[in-house]
MDTraj code that builds the backbone (N, CA, C; nanometers):
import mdtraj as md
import numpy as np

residues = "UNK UNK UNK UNK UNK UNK UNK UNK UNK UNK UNK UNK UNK UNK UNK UNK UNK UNK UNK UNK UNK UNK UNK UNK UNK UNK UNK UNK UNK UNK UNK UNK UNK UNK UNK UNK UNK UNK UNK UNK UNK UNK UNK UNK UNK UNK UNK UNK UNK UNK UNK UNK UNK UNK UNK UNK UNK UNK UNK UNK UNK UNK UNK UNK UNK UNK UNK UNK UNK UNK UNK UNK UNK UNK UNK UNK UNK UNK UNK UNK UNK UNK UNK UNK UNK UNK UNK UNK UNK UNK UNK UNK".split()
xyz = np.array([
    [-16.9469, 4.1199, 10.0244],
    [-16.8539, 4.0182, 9.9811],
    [-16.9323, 3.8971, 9.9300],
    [-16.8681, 3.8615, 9.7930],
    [-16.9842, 3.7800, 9.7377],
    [-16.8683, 3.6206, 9.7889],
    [-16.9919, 3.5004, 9.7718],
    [-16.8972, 3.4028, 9.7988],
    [-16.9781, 3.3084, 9.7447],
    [-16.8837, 3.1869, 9.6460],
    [-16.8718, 3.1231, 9.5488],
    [-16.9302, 2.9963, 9.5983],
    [-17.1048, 2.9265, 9.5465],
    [-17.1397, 2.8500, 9.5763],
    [-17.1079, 2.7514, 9.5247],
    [-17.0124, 2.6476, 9.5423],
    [-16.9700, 2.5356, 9.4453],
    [-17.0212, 2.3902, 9.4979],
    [-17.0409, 2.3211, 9.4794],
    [-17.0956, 2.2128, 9.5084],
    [-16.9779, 2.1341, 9.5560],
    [-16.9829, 2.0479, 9.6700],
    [-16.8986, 1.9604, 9.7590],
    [-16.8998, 1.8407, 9.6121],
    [-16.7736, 1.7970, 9.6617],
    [-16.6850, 1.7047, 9.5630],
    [-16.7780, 1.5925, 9.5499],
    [-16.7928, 1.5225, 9.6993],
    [-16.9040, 1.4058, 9.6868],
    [-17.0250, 1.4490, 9.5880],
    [-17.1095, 1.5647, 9.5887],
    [-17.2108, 1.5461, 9.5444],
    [-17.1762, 1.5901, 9.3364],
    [-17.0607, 1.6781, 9.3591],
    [-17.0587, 1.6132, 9.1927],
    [-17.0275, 1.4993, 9.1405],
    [-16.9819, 1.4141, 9.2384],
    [-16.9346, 1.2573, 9.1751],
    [-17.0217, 1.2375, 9.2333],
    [-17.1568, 1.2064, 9.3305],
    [-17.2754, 1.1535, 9.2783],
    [-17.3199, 1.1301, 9.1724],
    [-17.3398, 1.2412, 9.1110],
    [-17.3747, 1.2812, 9.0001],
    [-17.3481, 1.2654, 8.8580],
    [-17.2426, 1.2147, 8.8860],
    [-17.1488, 1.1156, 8.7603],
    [-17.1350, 1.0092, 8.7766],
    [-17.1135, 0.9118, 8.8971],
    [-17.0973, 0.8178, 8.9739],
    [-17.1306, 0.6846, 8.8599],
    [-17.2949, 0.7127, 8.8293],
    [-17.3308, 0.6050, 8.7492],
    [-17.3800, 0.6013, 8.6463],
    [-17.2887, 0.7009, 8.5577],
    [-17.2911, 0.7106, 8.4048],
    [-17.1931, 0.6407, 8.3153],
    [-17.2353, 0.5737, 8.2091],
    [-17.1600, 0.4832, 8.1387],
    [-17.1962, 0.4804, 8.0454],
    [-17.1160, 0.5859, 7.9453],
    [-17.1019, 0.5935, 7.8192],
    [-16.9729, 0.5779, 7.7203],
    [-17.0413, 0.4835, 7.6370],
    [-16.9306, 0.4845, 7.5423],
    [-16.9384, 0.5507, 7.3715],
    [-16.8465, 0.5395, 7.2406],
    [-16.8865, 0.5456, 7.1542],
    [-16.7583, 0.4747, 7.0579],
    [-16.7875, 0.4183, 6.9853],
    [-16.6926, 0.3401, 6.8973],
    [-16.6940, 0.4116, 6.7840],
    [-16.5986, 0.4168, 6.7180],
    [-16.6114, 0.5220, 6.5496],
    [-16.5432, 0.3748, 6.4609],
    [-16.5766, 0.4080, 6.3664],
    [-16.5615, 0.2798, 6.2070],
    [-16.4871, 0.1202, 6.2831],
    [-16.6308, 0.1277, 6.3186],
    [-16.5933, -0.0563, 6.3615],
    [-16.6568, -0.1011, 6.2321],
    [-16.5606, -0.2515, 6.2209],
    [-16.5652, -0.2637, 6.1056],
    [-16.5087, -0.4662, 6.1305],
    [-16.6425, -0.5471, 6.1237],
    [-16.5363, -0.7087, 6.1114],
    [-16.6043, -0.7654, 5.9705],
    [-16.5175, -0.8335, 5.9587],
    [-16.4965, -0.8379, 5.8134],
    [-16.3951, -0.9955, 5.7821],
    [-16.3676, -1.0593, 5.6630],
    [-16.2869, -1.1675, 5.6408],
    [-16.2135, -1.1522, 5.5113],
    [-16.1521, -1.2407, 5.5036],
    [-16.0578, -1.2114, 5.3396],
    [-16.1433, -1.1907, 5.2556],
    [-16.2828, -1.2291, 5.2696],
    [-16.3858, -1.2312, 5.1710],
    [-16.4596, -1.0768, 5.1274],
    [-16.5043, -1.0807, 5.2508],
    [-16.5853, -0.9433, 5.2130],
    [-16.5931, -0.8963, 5.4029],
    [-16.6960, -0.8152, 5.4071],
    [-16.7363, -0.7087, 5.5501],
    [-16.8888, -0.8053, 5.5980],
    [-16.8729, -0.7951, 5.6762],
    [-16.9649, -0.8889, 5.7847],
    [-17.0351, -0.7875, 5.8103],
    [-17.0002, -0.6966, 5.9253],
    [-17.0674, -0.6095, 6.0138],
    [-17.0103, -0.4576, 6.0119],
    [-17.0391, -0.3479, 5.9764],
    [-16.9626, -0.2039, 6.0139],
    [-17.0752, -0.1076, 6.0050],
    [-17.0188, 0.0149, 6.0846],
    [-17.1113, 0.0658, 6.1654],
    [-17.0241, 0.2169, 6.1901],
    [-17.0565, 0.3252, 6.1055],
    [-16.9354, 0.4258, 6.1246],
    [-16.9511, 0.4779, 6.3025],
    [-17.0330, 0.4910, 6.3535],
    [-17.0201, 0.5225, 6.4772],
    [-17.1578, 0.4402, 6.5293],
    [-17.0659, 0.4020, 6.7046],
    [-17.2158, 0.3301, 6.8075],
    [-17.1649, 0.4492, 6.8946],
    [-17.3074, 0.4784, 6.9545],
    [-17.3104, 0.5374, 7.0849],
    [-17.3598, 0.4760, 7.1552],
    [-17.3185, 0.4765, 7.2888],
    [-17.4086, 0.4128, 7.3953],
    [-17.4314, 0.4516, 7.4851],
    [-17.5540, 0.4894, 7.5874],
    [-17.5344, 0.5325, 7.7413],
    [-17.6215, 0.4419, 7.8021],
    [-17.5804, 0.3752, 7.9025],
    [-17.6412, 0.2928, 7.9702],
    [-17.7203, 0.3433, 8.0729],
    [-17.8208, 0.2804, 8.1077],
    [-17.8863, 0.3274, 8.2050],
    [-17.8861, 0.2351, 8.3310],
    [-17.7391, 0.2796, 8.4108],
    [-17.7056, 0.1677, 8.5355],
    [-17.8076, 0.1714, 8.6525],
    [-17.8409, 0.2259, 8.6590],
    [-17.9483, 0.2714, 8.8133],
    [-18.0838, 0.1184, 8.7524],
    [-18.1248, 0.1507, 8.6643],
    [-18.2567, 0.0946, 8.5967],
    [-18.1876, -0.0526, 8.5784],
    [-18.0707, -0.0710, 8.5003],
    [-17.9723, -0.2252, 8.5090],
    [-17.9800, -0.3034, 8.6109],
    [-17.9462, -0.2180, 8.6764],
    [-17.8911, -0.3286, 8.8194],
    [-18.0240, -0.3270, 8.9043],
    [-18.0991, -0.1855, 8.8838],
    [-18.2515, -0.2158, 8.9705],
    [-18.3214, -0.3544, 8.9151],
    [-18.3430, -0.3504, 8.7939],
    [-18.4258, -0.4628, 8.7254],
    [-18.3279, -0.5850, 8.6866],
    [-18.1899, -0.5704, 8.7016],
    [-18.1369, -0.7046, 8.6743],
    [-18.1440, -0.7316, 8.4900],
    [-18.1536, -0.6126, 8.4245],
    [-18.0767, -0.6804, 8.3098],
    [-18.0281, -0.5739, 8.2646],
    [-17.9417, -0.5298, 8.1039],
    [-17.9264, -0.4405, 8.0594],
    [-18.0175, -0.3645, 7.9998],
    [-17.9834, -0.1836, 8.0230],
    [-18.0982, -0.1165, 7.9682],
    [-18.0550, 0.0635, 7.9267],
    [-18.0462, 0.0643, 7.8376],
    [-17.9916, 0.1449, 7.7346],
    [-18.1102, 0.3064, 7.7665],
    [-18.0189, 0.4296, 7.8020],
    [-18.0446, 0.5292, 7.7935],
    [-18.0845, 0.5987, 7.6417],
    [-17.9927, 0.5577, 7.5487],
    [-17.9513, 0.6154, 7.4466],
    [-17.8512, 0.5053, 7.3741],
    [-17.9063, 0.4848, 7.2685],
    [-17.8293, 0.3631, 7.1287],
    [-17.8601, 0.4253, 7.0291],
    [-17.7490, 0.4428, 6.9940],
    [-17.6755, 0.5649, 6.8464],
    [-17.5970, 0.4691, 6.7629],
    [-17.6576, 0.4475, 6.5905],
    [-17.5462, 0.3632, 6.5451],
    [-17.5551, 0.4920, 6.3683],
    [-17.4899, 0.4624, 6.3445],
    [-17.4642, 0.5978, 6.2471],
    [-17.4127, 0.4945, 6.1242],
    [-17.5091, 0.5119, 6.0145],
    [-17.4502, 0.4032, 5.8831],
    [-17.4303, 0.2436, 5.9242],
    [-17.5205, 0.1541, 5.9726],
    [-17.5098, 0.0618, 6.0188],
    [-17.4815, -0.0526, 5.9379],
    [-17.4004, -0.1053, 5.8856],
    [-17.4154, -0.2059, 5.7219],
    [-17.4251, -0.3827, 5.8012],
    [-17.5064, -0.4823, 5.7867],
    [-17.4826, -0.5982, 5.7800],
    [-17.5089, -0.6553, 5.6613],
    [-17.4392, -0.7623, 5.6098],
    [-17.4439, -0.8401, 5.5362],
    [-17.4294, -0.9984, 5.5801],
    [-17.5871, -1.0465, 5.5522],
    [-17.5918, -1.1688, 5.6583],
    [-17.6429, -1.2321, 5.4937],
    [-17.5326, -1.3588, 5.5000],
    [-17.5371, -1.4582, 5.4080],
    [-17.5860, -1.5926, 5.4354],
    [-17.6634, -1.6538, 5.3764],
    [-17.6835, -1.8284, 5.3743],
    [-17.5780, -1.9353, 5.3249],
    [-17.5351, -2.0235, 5.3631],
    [-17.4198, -2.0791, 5.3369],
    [-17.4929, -2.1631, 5.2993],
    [-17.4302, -2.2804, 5.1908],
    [-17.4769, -2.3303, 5.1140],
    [-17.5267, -2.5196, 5.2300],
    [-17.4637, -2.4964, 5.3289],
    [-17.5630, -2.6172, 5.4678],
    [-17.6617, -2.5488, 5.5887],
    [-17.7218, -2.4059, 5.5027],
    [-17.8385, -2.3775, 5.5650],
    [-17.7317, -2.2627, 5.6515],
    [-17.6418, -2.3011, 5.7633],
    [-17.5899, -2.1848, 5.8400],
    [-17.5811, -2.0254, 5.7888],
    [-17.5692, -1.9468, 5.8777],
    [-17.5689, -1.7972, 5.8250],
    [-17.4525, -1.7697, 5.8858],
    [-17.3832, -1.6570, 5.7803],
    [-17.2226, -1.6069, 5.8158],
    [-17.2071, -1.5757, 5.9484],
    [-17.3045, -1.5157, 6.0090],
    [-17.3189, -1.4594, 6.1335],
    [-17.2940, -1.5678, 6.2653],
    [-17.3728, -1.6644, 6.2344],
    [-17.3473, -1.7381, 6.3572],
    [-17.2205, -1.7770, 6.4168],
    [-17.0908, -1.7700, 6.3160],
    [-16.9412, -1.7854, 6.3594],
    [-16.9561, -1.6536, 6.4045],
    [-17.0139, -1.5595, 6.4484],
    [-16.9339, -1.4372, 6.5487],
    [-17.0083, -1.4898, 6.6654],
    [-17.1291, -1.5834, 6.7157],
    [-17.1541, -1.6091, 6.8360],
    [-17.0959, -1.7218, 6.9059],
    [-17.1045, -1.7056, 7.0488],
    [-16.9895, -1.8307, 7.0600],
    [-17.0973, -1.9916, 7.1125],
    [-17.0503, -2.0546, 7.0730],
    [-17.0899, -2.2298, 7.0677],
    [-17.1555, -2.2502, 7.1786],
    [-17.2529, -2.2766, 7.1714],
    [-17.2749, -2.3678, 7.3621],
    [-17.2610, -2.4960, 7.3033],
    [-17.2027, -2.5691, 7.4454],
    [-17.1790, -2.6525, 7.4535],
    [-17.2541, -2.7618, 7.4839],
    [-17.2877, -2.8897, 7.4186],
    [-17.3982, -3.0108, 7.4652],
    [-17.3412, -3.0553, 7.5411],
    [-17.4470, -3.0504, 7.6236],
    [-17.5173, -3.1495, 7.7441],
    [-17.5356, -3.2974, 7.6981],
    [-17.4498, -3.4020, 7.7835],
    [-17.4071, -3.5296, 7.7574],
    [-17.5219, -3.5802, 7.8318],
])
top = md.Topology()
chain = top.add_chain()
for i, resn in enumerate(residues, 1):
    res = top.add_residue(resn, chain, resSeq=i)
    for name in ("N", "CA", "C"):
        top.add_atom(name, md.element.get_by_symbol(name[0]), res)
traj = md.Trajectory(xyz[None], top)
């Protein structure tokens, strides 16, 4: 009589526990004007064990498929780009 070695529940969700992957398909920001940033596909898998060991983010695997930026100079020196980051604020 044969009998079916399957692995206990805990240890397959070990095993998945701390995987974190994503993938985005045709991201795409853009203005009435023209396309800023697009990117037909990101992949991502994080590498959480190594993250949280070392305290910052740290990428298994970064997949970007057709990546387009178009980074412009505005005519007071700024670049289009910097309106997608957000402001810090001065210190009085």
């Amino acid at each position: 009589m044969k009998t079916s070695q399957k692995k206990p529940l805990w240890k397959r969700l070990s095993s998945i526990l701390f995987l974190l992957k994503f993938s985005i398909h045709n991201l795409k920001i853009f203005n009435e004007k023209e396309t800023t940033i697009s990117v037909d596909k990101i992949f991502v898998d994080f590498s959480i064990i190594k993250s949280i060991d070392e305290q910052h983010i740290s990428f298994r695997d970064l997949e970007l498929v057709n990546p387009y930026v178009n980074i412009i100079e505005n005519l007071d020196g700024t670049l289009n780009l910097q309106k997608l980051a957000k402001e810090k604020k001065k210190k009085n």
